[in-house]
N, CA and C atoms as a LAMMPS dump frame, in Angstrom:
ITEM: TIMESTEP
0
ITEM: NUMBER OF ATOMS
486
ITEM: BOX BOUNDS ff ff ff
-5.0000000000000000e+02 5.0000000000000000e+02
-5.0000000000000000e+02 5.0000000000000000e+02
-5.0000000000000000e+02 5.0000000000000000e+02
ITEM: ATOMS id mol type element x y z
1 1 1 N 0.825 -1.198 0
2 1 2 C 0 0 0
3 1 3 C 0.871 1.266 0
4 2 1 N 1.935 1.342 1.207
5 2 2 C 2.926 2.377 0.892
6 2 3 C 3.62 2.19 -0.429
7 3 1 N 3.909 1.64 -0.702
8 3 2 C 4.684 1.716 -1.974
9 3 3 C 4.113 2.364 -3.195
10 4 1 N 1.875 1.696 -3.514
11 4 2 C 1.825 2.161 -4.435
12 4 3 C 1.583 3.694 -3.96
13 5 1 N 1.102 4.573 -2.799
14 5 2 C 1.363 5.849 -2.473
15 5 3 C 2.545 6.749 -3.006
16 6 1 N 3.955 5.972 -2.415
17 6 2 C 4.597 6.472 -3.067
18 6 3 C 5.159 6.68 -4.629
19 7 1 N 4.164 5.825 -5.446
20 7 2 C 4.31 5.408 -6.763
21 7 3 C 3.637 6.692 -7.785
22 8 1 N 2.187 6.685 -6.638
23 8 2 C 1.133 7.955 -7.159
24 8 3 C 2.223 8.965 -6.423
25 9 1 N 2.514 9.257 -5.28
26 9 2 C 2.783 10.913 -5.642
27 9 3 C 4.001 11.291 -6.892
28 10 1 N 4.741 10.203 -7.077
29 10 2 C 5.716 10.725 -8.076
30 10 3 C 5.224 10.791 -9.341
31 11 1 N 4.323 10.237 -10.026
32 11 2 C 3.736 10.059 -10.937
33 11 3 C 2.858 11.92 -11.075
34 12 1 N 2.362 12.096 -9.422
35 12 2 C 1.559 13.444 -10.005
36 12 3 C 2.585 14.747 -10.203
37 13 1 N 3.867 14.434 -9.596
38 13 2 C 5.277 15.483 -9.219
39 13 3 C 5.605 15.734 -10.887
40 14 1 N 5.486 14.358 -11.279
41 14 2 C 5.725 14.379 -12.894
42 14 3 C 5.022 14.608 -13.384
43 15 1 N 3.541 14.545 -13.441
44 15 2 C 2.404 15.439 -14.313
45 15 3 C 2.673 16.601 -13.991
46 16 1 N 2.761 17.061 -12.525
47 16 2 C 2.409 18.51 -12.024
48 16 3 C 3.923 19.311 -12.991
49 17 1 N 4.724 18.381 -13.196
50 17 2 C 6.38 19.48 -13.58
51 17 3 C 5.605 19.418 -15.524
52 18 1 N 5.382 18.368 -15.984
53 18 2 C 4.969 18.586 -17.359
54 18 3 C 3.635 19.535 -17.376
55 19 1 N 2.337 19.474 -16.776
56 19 2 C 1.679 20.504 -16.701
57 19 3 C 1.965 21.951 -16.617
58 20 1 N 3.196 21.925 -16.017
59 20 2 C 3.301 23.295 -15.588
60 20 3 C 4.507 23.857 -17.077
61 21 1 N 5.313 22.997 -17.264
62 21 2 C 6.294 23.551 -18.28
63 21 3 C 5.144 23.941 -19.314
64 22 1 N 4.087 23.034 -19.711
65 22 2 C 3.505 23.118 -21.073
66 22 3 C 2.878 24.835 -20.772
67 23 1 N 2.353 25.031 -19.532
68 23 2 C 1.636 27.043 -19.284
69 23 3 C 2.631 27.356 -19.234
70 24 1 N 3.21 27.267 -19.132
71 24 2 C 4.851 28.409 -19.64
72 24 3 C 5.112 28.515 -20.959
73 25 1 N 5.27 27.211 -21.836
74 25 2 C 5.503 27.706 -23.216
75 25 3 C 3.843 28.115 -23.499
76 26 1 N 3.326 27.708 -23.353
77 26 2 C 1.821 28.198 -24.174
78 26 3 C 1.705 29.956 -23.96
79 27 1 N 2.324 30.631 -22.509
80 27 2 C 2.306 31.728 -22.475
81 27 3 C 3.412 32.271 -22.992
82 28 1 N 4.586 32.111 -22.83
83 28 2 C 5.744 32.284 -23.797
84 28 3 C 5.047 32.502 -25.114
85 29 1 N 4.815 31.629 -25.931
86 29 2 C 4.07 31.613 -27.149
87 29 3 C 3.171 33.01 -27.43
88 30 1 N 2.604 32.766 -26.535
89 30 2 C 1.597 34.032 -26.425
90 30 3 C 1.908 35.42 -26.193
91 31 1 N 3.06 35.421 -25.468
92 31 2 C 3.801 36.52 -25.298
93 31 3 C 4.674 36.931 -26.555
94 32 1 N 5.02 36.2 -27.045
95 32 2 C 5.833 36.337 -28.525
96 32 3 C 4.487 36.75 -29.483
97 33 1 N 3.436 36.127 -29.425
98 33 2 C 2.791 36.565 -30.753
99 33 3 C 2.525 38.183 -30.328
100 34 1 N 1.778 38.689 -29.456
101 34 2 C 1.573 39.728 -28.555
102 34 3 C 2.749 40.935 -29.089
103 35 1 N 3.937 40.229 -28.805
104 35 2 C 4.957 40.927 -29.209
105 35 3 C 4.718 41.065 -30.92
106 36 1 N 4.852 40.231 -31.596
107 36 2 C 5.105 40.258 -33.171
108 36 3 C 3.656 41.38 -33.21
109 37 1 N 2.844 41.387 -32.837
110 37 2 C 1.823 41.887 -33.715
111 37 3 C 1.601 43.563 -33.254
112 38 1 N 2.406 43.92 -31.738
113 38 2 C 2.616 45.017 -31.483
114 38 3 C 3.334 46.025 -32.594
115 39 1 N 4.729 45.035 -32.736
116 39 2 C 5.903 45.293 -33.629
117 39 3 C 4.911 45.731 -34.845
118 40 1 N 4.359 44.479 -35.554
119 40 2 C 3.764 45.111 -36.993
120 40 3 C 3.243 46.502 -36.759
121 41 1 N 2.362 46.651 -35.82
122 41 2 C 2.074 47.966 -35.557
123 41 3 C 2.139 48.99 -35.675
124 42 1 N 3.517 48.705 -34.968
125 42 2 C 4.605 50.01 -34.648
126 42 3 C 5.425 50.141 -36.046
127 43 1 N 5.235 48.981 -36.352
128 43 2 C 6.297 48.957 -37.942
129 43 3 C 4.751 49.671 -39.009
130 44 1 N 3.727 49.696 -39.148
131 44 2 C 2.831 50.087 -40.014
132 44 3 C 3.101 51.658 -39.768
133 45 1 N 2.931 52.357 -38.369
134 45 2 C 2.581 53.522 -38.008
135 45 3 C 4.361 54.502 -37.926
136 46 1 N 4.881 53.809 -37.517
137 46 2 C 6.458 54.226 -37.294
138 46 3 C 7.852 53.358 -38.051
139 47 1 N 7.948 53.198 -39.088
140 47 2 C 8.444 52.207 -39.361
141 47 3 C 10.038 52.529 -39.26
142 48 1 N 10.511 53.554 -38.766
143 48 2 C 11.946 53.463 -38.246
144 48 3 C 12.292 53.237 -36.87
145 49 1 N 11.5 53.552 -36.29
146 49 2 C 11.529 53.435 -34.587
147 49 3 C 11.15 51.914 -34.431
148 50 1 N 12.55 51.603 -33.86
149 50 2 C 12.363 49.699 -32.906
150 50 3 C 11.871 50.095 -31.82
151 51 1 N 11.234 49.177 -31.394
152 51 2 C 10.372 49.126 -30.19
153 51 3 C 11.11 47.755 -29.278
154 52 1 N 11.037 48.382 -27.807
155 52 2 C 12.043 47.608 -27.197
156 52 3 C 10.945 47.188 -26.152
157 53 1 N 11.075 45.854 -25.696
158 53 2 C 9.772 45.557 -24.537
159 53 3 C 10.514 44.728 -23.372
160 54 1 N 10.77 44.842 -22.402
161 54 2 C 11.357 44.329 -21.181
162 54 3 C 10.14 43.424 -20.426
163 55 1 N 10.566 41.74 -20.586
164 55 2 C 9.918 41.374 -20.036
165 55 3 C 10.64 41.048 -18.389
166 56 1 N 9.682 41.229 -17.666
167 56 2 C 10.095 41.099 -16.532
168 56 3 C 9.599 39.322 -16.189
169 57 1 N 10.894 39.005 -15.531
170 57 2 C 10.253 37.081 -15.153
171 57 3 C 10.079 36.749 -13.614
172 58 1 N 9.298 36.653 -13.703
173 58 2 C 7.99 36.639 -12.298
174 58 3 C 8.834 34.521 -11.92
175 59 1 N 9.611 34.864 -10.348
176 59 2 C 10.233 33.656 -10.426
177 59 3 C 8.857 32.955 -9.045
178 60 1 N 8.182 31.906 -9.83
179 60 2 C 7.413 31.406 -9.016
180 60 3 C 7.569 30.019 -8.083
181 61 1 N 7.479 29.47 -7.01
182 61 2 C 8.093 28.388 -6.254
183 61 3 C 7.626 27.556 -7.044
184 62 1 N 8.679 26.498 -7.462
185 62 2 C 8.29 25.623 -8.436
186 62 3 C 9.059 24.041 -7.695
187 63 1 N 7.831 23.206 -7.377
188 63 2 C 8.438 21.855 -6.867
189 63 3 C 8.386 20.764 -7.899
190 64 1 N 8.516 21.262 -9.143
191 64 2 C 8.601 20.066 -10.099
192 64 3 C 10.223 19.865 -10.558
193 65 1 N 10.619 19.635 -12.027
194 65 2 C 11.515 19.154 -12.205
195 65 3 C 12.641 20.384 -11.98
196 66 1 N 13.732 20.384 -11.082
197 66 2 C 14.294 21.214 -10.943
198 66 3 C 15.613 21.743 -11.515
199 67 1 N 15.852 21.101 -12.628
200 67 2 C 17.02 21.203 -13.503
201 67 3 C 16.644 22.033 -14.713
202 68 1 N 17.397 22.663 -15.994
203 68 2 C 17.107 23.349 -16.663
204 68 3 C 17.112 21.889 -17.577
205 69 1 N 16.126 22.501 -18.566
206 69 2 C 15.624 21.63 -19.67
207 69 3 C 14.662 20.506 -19.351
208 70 1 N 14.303 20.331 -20.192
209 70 2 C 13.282 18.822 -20.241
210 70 3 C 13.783 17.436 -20.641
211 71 1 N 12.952 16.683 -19.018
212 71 2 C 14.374 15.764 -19.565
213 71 3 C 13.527 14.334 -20.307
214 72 1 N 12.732 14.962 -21.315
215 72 2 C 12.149 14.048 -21.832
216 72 3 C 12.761 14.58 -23.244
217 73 1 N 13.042 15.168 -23.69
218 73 2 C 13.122 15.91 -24.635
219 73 3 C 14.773 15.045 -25.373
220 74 1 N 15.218 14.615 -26.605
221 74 2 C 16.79 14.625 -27.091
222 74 3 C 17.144 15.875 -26.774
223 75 1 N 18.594 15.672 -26.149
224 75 2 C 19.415 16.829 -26.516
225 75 3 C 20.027 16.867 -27.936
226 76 1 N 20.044 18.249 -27.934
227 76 2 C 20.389 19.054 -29.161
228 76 3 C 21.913 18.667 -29.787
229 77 1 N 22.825 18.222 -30.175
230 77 2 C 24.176 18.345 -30.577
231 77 3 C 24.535 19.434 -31.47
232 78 1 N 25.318 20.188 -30.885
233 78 2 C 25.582 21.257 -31.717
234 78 3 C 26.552 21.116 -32.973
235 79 1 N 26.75 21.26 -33.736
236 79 2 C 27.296 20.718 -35.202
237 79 3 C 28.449 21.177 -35.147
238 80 1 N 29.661 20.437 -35.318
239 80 2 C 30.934 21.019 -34.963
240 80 3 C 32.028 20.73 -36.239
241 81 1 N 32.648 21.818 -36.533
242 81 2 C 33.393 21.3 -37.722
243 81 3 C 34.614 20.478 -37.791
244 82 1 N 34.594 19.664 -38.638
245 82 2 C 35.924 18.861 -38.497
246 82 3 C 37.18 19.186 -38.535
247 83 1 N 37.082 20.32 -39.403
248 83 2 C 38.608 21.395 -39.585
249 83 3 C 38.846 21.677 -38.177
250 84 1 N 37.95 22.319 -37.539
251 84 2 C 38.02 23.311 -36.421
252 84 3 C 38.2 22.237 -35.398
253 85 1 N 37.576 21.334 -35.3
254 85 2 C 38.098 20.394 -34.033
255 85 3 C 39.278 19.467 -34.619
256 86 1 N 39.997 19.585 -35.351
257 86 2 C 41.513 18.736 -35.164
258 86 3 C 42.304 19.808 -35.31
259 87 1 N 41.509 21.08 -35.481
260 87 2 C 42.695 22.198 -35.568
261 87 3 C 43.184 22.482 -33.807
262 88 1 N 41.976 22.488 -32.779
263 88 2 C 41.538 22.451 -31.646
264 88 3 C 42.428 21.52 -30.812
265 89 1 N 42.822 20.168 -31.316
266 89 2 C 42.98 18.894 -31.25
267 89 3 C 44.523 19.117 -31.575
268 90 1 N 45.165 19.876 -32.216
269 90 2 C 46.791 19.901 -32.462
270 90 3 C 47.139 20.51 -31.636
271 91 1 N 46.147 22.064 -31.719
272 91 2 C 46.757 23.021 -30.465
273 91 3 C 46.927 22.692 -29.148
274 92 1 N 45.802 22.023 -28.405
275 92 2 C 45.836 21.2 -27.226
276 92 3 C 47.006 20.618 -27.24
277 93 1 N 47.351 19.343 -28.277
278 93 2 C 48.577 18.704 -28.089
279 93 3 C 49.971 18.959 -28.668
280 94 1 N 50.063 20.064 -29.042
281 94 2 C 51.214 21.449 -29.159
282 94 3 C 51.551 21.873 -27.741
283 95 1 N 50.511 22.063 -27.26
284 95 2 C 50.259 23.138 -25.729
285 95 3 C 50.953 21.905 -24.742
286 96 1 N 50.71 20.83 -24.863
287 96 2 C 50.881 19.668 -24.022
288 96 3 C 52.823 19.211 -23.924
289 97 1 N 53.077 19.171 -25.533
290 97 2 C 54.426 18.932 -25.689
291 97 3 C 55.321 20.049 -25.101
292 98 1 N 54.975 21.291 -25.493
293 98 2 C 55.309 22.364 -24.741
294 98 3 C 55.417 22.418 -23.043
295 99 1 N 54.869 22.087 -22.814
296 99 2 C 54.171 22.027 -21.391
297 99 3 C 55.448 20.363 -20.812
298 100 1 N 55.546 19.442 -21.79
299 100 2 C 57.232 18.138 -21.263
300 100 3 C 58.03 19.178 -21.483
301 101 1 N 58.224 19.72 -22.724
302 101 2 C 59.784 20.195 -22.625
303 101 3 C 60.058 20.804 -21.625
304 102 1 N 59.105 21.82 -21.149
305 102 2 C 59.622 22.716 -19.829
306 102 3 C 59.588 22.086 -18.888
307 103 1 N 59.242 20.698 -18.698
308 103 2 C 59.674 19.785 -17.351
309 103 3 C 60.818 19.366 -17.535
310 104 1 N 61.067 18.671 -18.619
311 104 2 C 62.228 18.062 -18.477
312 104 3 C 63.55 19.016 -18.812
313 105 1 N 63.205 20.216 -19.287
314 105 2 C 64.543 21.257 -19.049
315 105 3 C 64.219 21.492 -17.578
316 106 1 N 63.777 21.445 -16.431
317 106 2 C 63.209 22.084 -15.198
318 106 3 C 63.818 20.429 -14.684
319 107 1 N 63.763 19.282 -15.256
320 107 2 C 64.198 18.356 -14.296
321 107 3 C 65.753 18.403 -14.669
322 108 1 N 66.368 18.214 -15.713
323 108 2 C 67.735 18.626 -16.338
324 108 3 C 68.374 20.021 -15.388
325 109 1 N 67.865 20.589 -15.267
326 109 2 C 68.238 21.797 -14.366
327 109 3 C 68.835 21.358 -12.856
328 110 1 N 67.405 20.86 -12.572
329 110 2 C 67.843 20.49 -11.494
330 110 3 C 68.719 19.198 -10.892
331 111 1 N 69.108 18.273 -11.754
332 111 2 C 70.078 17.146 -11.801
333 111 3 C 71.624 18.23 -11.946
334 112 1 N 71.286 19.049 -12.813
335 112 2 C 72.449 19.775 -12.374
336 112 3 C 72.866 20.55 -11.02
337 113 1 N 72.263 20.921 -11.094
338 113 2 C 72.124 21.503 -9.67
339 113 3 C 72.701 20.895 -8.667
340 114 1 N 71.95 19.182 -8.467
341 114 2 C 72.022 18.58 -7.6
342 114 3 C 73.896 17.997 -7.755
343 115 1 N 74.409 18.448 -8.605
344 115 2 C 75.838 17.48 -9.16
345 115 3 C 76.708 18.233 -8.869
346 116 1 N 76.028 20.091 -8.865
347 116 2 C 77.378 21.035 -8.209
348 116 3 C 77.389 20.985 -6.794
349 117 1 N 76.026 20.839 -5.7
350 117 2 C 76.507 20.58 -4.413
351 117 3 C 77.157 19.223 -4.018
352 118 1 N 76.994 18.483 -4.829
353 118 2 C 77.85 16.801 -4.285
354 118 3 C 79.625 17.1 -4.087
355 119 1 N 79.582 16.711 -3.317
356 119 2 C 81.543 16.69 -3.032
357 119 3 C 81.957 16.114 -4.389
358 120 1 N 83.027 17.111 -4.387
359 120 2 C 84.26 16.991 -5.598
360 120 3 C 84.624 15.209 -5.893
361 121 1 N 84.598 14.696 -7.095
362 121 2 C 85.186 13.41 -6.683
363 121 3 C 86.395 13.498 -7.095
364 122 1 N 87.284 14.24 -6.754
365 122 2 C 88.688 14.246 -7.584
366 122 3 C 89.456 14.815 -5.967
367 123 1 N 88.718 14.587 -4.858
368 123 2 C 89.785 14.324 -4.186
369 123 3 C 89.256 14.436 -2.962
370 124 1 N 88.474 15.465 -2.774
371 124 2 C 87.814 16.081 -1.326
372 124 3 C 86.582 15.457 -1.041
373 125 1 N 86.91 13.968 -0.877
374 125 2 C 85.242 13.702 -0.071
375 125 3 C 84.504 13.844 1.065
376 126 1 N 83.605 14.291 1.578
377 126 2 C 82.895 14.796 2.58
378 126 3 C 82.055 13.59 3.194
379 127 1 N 82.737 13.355 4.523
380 127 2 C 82.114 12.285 5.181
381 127 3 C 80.997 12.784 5.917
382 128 1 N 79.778 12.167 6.318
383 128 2 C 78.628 12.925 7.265
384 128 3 C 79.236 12.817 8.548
385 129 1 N 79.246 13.881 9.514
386 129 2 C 79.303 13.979 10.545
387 129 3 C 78.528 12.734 11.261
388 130 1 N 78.783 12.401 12.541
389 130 2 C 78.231 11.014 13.406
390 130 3 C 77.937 11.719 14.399
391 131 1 N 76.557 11.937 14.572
392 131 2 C 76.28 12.219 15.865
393 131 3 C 75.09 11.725 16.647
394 132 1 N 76.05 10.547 17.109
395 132 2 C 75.333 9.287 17.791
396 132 3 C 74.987 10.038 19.176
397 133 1 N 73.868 10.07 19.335
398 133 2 C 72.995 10.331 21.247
399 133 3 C 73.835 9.652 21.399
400 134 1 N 73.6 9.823 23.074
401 134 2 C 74.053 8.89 24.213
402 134 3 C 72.967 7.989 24.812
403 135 1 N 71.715 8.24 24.12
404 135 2 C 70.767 7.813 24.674
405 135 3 C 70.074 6.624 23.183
406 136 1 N 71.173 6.227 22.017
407 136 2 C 70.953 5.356 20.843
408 136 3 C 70.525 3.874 21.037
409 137 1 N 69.211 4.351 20.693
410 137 2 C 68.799 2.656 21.167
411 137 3 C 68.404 1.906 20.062
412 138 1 N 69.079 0.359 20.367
413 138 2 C 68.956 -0.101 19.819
414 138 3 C 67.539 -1.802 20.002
415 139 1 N 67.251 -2.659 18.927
416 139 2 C 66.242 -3.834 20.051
417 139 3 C 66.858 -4.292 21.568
418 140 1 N 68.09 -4.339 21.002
419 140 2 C 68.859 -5.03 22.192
420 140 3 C 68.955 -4.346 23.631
421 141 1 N 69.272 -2.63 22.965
422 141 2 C 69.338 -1.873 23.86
423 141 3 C 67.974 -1.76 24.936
424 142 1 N 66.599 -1.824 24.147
425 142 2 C 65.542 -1.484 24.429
426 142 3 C 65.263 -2.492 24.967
427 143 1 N 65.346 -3.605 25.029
428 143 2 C 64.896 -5.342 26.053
429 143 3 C 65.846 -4.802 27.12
430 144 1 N 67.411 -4.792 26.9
431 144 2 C 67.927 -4.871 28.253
432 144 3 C 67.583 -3.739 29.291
433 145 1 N 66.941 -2.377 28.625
434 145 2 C 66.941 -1.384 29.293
435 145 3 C 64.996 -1.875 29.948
436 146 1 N 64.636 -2.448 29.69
437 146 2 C 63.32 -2.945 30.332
438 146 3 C 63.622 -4.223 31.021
439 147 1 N 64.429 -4.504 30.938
440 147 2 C 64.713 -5.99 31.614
441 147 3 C 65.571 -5.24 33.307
442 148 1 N 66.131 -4.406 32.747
443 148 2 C 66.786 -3.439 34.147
444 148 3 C 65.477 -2.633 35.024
445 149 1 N 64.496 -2.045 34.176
446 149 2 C 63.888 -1.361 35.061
447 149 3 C 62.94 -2.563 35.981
448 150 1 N 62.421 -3.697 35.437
449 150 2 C 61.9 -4.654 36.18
450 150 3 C 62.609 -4.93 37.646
451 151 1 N 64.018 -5.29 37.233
452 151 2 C 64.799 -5.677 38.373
453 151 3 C 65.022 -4.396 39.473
454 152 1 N 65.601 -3.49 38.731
455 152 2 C 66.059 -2.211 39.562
456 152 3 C 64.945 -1.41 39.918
457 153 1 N 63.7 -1.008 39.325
458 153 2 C 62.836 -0.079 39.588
459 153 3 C 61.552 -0.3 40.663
460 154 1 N 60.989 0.182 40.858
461 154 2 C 59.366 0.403 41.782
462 154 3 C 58.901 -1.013 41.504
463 155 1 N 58.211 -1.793 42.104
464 155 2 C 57.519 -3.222 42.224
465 155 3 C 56.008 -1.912 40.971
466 156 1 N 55.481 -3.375 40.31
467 156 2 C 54.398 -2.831 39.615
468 156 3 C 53.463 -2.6 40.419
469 157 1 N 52.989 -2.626 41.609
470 157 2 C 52.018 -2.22 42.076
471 157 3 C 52.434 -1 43.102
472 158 1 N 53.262 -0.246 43.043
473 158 2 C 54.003 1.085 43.488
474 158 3 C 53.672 2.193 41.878
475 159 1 N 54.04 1.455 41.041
476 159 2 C 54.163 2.531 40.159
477 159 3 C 52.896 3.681 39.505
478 160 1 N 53.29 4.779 39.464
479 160 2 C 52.343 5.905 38.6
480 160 3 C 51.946 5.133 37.116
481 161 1 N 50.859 5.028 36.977
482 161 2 C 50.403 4.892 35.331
483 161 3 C 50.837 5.886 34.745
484 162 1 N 51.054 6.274 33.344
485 162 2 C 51.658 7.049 32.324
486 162 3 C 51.446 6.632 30.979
């Protein structure tokens, strides 16, 4: 029973959004002829003076389909020329090759770069400094140094949690 409820209200959401698009173009329509036949008018009585008409669009709460266009409708494909899209189609991948070379002169750069700070190999090699803590632990270090605090330190039921 819920289900077919919810079956009817979507069904009327979708009449109510096609009902309502169709009084929009029918007044659209109507508003255009309105317009054309003003124009003749003005074109019979004044025929150099354009006549300019500002429609104002009255935005009304609308709970039907809320996207632009109808989506019952084919979309349109706009006709595109073949010249113009592989001309489109080189430039892109002109723009692209352009776009490696300046990496790899930008990575080349920097391999150089990296080859003038390296120590000389023709005589002066630079060892890293060692600067081992006093406190360098190692697994071994780290068992025996817990194997000491067991023996040497506070019984576990003395000690602070942490």
């Amino acid at each position: 029973m819920e289900l077919l409820l919810f079956t009817l209200a979507i069904l009327f959401s979708i009449f109510s959004a096609l009902m309502e698009r169709r009084k929009r173009r029918k007044r659209l329509e109507e508003a255009q002829q309105q317009h054309a036949e003003i124009e003749q008018q003005h074109a019979e009585v004044k025929p150099a003076a354009p006549v300019v008409v500002e429609e104002k669009k009255e935005e009304e709460p609308s709970f039907g389909w809320p996207f632009d266009g109808d989506p019952f409708e084919e979309p349109v494909l706009a006709e595109v020329d073949p010249a113009e899209a592989e001309r489109e189609a080189l430039e892109a991948e002109r723009q692209a090759l352009e776009a490696e070379r300046r990496a790899v002169a930008a990575e080349k750069l920097a391999m150089e770069r990296l080859k003038e700070t390296k120590p000389q190999e023709s005589g002066e090699v630079r060892r890293p400094r060692r600067t081992r803590s006093r406190w360098f632990l190692t697994p071994q270090t780290a068992r025996d140094a817990i194997v000491y605090m067991e023996i040497l330190g506070k019984p576990k039921s003395e000690r602070e949690e942490w």
